[in-house]
N, C-alpha and C positions, 0 to 999 in steps of 0.2 A: 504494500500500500504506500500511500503518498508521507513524506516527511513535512509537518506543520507547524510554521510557527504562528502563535496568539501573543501579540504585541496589546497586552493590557495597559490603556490609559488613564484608568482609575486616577482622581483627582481630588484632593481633599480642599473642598473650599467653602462659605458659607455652613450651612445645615448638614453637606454631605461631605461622607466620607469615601466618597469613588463606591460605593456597597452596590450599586447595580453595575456596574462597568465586571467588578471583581464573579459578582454572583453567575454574570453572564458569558465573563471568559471559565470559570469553573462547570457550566454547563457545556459549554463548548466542548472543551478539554474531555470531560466525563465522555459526550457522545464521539467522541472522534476516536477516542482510543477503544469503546466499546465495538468501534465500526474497524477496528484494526488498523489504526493510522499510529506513526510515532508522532508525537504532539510533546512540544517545547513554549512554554512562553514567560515571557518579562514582563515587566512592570515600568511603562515606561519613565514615573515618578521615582524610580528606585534607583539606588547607585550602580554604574555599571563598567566594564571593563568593555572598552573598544573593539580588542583585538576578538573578547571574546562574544560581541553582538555580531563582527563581520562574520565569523565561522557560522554564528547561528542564520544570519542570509544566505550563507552559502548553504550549509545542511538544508536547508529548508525546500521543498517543492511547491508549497503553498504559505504566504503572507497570510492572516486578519489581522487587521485594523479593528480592534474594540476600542472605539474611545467617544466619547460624548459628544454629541453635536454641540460645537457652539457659533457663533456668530459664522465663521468664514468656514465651517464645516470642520474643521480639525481641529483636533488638540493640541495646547500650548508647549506641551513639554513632549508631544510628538515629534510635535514641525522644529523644538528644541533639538530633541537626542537624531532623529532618522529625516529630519526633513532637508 
């Protein structure tokens, strides 16, 4: 099966704590490896090692993008780390 990464956006600001973004990559992740896929993902607000987000691009055969509509459709600390 296909190698998947789930780039979770989860974003702690106002009232929320990123808890739908988290709840929705952990559903994700659940049904993907139930369907036989390897499935890897991040946290884009989390600290991260460069060298090892490239590997994780390259291992990967499928991207998601979990992360919150806002204003210009993408997340801050997305279009920060991968954009």
């Amino acid at each position: 099966m296909s190698n998947i990464l789930i780039i979770n956006g989860a974003k702690k600001f106002a009232h929320s704590n990123g808890q739908l973004n988290d709840t929705l990559t952990e559903v994700a992740e659940s049904y993907l490896r139930d369907a036989g896929h390897d499935v890897k993902s991040v946290r884009a607000e989390s600290e991260y090692d460069v060298k090892e987000e490239v590997q994780n691009f390259l291992w990967a055969d499928v991207v998601i993008w979990q992360m919150a509509g806002l204003v210009d459709g993408r997340s801050v600390d997305g279009e920060k780390i991968y954009g």
